[in-house]
C-alpha positions in Angstrom: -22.9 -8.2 11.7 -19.5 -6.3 10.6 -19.6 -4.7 13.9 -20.1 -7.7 16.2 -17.0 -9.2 14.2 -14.4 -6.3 14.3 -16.2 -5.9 18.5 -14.9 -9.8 18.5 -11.2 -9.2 17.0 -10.5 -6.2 19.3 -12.2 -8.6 22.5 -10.2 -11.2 21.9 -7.2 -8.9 21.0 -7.4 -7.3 24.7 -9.1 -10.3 26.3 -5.3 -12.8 25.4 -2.9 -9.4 24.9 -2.3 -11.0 21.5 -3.1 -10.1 17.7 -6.0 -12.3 16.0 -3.6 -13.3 13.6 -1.1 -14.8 16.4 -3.9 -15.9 17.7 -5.1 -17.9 14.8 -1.3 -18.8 13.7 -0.4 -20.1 16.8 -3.9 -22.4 16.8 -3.0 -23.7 13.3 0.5 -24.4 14.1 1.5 -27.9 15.6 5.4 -25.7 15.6 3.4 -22.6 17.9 3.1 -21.4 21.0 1.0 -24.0 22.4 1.7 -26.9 20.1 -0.3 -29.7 18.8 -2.7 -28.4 21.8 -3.2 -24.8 19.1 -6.8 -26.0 18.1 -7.8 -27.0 21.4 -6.7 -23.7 22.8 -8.6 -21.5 20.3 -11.3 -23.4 20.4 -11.0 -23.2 24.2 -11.1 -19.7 24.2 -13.9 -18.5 21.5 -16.2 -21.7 23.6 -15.3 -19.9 27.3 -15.7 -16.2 25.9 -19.1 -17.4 24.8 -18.3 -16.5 21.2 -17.1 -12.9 21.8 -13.2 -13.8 20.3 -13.3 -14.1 16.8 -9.4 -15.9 15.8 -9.1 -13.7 12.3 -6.6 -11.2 11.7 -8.1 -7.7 12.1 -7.9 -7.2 16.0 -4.9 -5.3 16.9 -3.2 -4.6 20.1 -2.6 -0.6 20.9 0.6 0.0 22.9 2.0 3.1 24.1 5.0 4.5 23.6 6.4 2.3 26.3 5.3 -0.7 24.4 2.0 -1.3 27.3 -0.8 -3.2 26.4 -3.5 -0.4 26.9 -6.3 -1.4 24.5 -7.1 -2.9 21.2 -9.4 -2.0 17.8 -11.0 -4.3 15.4 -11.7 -4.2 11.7 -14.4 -5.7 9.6 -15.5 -5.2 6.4 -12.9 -6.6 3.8 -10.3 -9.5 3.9 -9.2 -10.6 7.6 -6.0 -9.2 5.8 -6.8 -5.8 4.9 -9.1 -5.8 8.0 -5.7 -6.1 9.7 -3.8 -3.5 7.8 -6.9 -0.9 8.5 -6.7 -0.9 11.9 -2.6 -0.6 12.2 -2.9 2.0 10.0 -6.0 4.0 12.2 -3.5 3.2 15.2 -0.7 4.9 14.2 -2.7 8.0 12.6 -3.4 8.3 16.3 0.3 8.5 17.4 0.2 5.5 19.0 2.2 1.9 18.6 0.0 -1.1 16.7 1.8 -4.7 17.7 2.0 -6.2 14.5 2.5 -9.7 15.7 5.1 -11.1 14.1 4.6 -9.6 10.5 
């Protein structure tokens, strides 16, 4: 199941060009991006992606160097927190640029 959850973080990651955790923030937030309409858009979302975006930290854009959007990892396997931290870290052992949301 770990897989299918970290496949769901980096989905939804790539599938919105946001982070999970902005994602899930911004859902929670009546102050967010999208308002008091947050829960209805993440619900919105996992519903039309037929369950494939999971709202948790732990999916993490990758940029390049000129700050592009050209893919996204997901983590699974300890907190949503560390989950997170795992896959910046893996990023930038690559040499490229994790978006850490607004952290």
């Amino acid at each position: 199941l770990r897989f299918d959850v970290a496949m769901a973080k980096a989905y939804g990651s790539l599938a919105l060009g946001i982070n999970m955790r902005a994602l899930r923030d911004g859902g929670a937030n009546p102050e967010g991006p999208w308002g008091t309409w947050g829960p209805q858009f993440v619900n919105s979302a996992v519903t039309i992606s037929h369950g494939k975006i999971a709202p948790v930290p732990g999916g993490v854009l990758i940029k390049s160097s000129d700050r592009d959007n050209i893919g996204a990892v997901g983590v699974s396997g300890d907190t949503s927190d560390n989950d997170e931290l795992a896959a910046m870290a893996g990023v930038a052992a690559t040499g490229l640029v994790a978006d850490p949301c607004y952290k």
